[in-house]
ROLO-92732 format. One record per residue (C-alpha): x, y, z. Coordinates in steps of 0.05 Angstrom, whole numbers, padded with zeros to 5 digits, m for minus. Layout:
<atoms>
ATOM X Y Z $
...
</atoms>
This chain:
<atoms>
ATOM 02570 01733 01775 $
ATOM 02622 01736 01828 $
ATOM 02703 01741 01822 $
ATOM 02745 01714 01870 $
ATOM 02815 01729 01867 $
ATOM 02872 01673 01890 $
ATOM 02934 01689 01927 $
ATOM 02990 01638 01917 $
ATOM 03052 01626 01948 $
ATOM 03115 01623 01911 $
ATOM 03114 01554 01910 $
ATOM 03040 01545 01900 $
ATOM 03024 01503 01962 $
ATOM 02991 01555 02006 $
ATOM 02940 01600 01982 $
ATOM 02885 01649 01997 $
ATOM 02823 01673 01956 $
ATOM 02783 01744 01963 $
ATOM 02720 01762 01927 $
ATOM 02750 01841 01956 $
ATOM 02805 01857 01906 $
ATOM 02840 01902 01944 $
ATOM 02849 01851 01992 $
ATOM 02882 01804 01941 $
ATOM 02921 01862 01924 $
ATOM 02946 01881 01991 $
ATOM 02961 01805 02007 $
ATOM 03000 01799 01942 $
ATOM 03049 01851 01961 $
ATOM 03017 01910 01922 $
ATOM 03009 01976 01939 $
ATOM 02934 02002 01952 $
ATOM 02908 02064 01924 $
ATOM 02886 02117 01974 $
ATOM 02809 02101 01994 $
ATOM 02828 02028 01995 $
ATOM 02890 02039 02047 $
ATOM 02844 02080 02091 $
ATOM 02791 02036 02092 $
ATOM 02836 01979 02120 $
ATOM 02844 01905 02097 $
ATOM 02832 01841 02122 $
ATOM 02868 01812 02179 $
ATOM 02877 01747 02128 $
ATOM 02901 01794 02078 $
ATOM 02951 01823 02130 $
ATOM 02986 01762 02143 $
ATOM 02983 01729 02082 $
ATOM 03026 01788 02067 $
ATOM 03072 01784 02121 $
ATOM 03083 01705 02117 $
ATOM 03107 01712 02038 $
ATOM 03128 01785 02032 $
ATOM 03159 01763 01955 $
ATOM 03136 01719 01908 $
ATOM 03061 01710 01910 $
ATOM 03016 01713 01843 $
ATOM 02941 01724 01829 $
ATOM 02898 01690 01798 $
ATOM 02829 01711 01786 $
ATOM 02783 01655 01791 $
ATOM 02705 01672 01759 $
ATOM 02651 01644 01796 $
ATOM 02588 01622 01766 $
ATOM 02520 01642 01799 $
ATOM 02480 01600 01845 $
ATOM 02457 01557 01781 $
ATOM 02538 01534 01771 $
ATOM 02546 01507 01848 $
ATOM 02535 01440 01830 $
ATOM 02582 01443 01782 $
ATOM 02635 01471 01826 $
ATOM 02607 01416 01873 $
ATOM 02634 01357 01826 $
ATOM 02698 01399 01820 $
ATOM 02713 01394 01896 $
ATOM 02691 01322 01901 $
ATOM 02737 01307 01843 $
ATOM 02785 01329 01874 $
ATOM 02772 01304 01940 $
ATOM 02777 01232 01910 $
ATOM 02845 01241 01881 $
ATOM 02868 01257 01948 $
ATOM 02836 01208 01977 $
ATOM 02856 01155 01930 $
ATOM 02929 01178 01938 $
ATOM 02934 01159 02010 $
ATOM 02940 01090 02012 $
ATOM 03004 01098 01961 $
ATOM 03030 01152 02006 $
ATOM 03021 01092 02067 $
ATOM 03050 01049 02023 $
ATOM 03117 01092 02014 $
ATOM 03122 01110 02092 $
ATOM 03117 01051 02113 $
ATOM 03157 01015 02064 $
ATOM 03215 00971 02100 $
ATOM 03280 00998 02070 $
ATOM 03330 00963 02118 $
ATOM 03356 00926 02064 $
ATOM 03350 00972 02007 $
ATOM 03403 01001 01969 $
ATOM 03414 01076 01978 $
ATOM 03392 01081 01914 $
ATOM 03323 01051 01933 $
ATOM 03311 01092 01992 $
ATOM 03328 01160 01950 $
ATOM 03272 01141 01902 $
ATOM 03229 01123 01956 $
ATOM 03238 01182 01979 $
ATOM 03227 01224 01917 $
ATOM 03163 01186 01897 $
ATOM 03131 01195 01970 $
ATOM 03148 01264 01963 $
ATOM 03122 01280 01893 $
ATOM 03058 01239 01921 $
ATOM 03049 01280 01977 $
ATOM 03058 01345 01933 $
ATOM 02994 01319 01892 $
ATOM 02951 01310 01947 $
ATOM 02960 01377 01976 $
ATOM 02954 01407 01910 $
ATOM 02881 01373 01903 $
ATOM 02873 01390 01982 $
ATOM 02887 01459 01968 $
ATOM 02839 01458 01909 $
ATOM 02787 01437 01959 $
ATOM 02796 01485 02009 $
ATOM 02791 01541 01961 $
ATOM 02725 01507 01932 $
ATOM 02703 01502 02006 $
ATOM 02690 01580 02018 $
ATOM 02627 01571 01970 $
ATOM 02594 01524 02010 $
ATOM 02564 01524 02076 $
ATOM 02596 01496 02133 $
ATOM 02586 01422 02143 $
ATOM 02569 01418 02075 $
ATOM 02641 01382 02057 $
ATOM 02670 01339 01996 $
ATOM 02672 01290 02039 $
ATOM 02596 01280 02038 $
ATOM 02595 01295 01968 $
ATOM 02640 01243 01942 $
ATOM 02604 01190 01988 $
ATOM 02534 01202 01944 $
</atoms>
């Protein structure tokens, strides 16, 4: 069984995972113990850490062995779907005609297109952490098309 550890941003849109924890430590701000500062992090880890220098959390993540891929598998496509689906609603908001709306209207419009777009790069996020157990080429895309 393999852990991977998940870096989050403050406001849990960007993110990075490690299966090294002192990585995930180092990104998230902590200090490293001796052996682990000598022996250097990863350059990911490095500016992770630079890019949000406060308010980042971990969250360890336990991955299942070889027999569990399909299930993370269904996972990713899940949430590749919801993305997908959401697309043609975010469309729907951008290009809504508001020349005659009420400022009221186009606030709202505004709001919902933005709370839409924060769900699909929640469940895009959720696929590109999903992504680092497969092989490349081998997407949710292709998955959710079976």
């Amino acid at each position: 069984m393999k852990a991977l550890t998940v870096v989050w941003n403050e406001a849990c849109d960007e993110c990075v995972g490690f299966t090294d924890p002192a990585d995930a430590r180092y990104a998230s701000g902590k200090k490293l113990s001796g052996l682990q500062h000598i022996c250097g992090v990863s350059t990911l880890a490095e500016a992770f850490r630079e890019t949000y220098d406060e308010g980042v959390k971990l969250e360890d993540v336990v991955v299942v062995g070889a027999e569990g891929l399909e299930s993370i598998r269904e996972i990713r496509a899940h949430h590749w779907r919801c993305a997908i689906q959401l697309t043609p609603h975010i469309d729907r908001h951008v290009n809504r005609d508001l020349s005659c709306a009420s400022d009221k209207q186009v606030a709202r419009n505004s709001e919902t297109l933005a709370k839409l777009q924060q769900i699909k790069a929640r469940h895009m996020t959720f696929v590109q952490i999903l992504n680092q157990f497969f092989d490349i080429g081998d997407t949710a895309e292709k998955d959710a098309a079976k």
